[in-house]
C-alpha positions in Angstrom: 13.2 -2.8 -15.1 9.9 -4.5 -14.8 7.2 -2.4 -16.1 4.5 -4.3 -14.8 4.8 -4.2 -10.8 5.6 -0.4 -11.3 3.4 2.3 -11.0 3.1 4.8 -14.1 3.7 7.9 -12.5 6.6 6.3 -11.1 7.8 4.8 -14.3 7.4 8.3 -16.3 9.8 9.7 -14.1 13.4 11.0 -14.7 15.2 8.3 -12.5 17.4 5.6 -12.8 15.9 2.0 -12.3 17.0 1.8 -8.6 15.4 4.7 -7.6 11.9 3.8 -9.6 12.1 0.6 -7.7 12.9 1.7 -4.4 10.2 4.6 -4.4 7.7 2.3 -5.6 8.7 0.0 -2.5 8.7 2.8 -0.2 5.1 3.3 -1.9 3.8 -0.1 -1.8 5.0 -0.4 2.0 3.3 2.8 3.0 -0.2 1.8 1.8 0.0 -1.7 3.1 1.0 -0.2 6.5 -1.9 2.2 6.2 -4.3 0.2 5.4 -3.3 -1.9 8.5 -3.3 1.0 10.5 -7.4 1.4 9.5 -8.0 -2.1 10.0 -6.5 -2.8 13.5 -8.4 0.8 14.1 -12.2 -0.7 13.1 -11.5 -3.5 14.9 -10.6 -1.7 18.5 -13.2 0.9 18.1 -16.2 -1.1 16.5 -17.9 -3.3 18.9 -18.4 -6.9 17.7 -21.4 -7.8 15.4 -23.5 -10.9 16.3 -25.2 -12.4 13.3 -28.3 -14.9 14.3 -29.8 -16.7 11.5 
């Protein structure tokens, strides 16, 4: 398994490679999806900013 794309909490634990790699997909996934969930929020609840030089 490749050590470098997987977390090392992940890594440390007692699981075969699949499982490593399909938890840290679930866990890559899952922060991607909430950090579009906070950006589509800021964007529908901020109003617009006008910046005049």
């Amino acid at each position: 398994m490749p050590e470098e794309w997987v977390d090392p909490d992940i890594l440390a634990m007692k699981l075969d490679d699949g499982e490593k790699s399909g938890l840290q997909i679930y866990r890559n996934y899952t922060r991607a999806f909430e950090k579009s969930a906070i950006d589509k929020f800021v964007q529908l609840t901020l109003p617009p900013v006008s910046i005049q030089f």
